[in-house]
N, C-alpha and C positions, 0 to 999 in steps of 0.2 A: 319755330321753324319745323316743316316736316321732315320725318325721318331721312326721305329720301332724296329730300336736298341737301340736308346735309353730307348725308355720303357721296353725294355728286359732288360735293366742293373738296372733299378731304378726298377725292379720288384723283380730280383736279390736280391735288397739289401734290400730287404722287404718292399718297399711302392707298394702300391694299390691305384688305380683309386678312387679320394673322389666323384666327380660331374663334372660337364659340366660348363664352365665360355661362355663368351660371345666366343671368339675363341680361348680360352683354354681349355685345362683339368687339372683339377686341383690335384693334386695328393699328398699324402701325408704317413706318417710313424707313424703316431698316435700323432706325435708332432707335426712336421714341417707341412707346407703346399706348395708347388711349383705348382705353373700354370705353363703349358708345351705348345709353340704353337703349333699349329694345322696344319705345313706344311711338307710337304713329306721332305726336307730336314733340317736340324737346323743346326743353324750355330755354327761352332766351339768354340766362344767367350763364346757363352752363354753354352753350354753343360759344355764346362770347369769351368765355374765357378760352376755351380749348383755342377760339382761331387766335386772341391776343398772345397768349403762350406759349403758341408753334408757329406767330406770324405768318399765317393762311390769307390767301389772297382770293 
């Protein structure tokens, strides 16, 4: 999935950009916190988890 779909969907679902990690960003929903890496592509393993374990829609 491209980067910037993914942050369109995790934006979607009401998290917002918290700060900058080393080559992350860290993002979060006022609870949670998820660092997202920083490459034009992401790999399906990880995107699917992140939505299955914040049931993202």
């Amino acid at each position: 999935m491209k980067h910037r779909d993914f942050i369109k969907k995790l934006q979607d679902n009401g998290w917002y950009f918290l700060r900058d990690g080393g080559n992350h960003d860290i993002y979060t929903d006022g609870i949670h916190k998820e660092p997202v890496p920083r490459h034009r592509e992401l790999k399906e393993p990880l995107v699917k988890k992140i939505i299955k374990k914040y049931g993202l829609k």
